[in-house]
N, C-alpha and C positions, 0 to 999 in steps of 0.2 A: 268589772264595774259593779256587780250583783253584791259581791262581797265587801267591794269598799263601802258600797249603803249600807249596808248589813250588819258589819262589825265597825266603822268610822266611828263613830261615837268611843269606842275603847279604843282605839289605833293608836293615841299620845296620850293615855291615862299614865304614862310615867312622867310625864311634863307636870301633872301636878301633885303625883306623889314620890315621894324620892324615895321612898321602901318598894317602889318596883322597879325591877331595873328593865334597861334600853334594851336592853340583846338576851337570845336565851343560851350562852355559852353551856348554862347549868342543865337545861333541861337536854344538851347535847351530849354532856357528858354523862348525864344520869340512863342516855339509852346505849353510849358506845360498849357497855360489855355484852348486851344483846346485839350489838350489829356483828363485835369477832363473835359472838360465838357461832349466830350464824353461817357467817365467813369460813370462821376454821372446821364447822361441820359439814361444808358442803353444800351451802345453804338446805333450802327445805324444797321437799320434791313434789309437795302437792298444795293448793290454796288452802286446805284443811288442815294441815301441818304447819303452815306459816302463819293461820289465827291459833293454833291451838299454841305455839310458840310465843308468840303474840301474848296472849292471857295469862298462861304461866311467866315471861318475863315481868309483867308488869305485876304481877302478888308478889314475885320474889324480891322482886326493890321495894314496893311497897312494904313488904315486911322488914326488909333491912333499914325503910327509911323510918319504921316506928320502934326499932331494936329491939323485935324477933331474932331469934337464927331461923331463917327460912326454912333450911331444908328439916330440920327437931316441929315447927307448928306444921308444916305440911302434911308429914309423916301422924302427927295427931290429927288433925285434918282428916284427913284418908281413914284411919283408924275407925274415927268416928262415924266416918260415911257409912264405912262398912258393918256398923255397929246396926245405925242407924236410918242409912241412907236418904239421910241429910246432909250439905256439909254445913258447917258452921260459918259463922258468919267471922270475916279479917277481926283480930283483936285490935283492938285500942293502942294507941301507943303507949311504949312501955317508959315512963317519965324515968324512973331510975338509970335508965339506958344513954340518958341523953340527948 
């Protein structure tokens, strides 16, 4: 009941805009290659390995949903940490990319 006060007010914001949709098929399908991989690893063997799992799934689609190759900015990424040990910050999406 906490959450229906909470978040009610957004609960049918697709009733008046038709660019959101009803269901999140999308956002289901944008985490199932982190649930096999998961799976087909055996999942994770400690709560620190399943955030750490966690954070790199979510940069590596991130970066594929701004058209990076995840694993080429990562590898710069790291590079730079080690340069600098800072990492950089996620680039921008890459509009040529589409």
């Amino acid at each position: 009941m906490k959450r229906l006060r909470r978040t009610g007010d957004h609960l049918f914001t697709f009733l008046d805009d038709p660019q959101i949709s009803f269901e999140n098929n999308h956002a289901e399908r944008m985490i199932r290659p982190a649930v096999i991989f998961r799976k087909n690893s055996q999942s994770n063997r400690s709560d620190r390995g399943a955030a750490t799992q966690a954070v790199l799934m979510s940069v590596y689609q991130t970066l594929k949903l701004r058209g990076h190759d995840p694993l080429q900015t990562l590898e710069t990424a790291l590079r730079s940490y080690l340069q600098t040990g800072q990492l950089p910050a996620l680039p921008a999406a890459n509009i040529a990319a589409g």
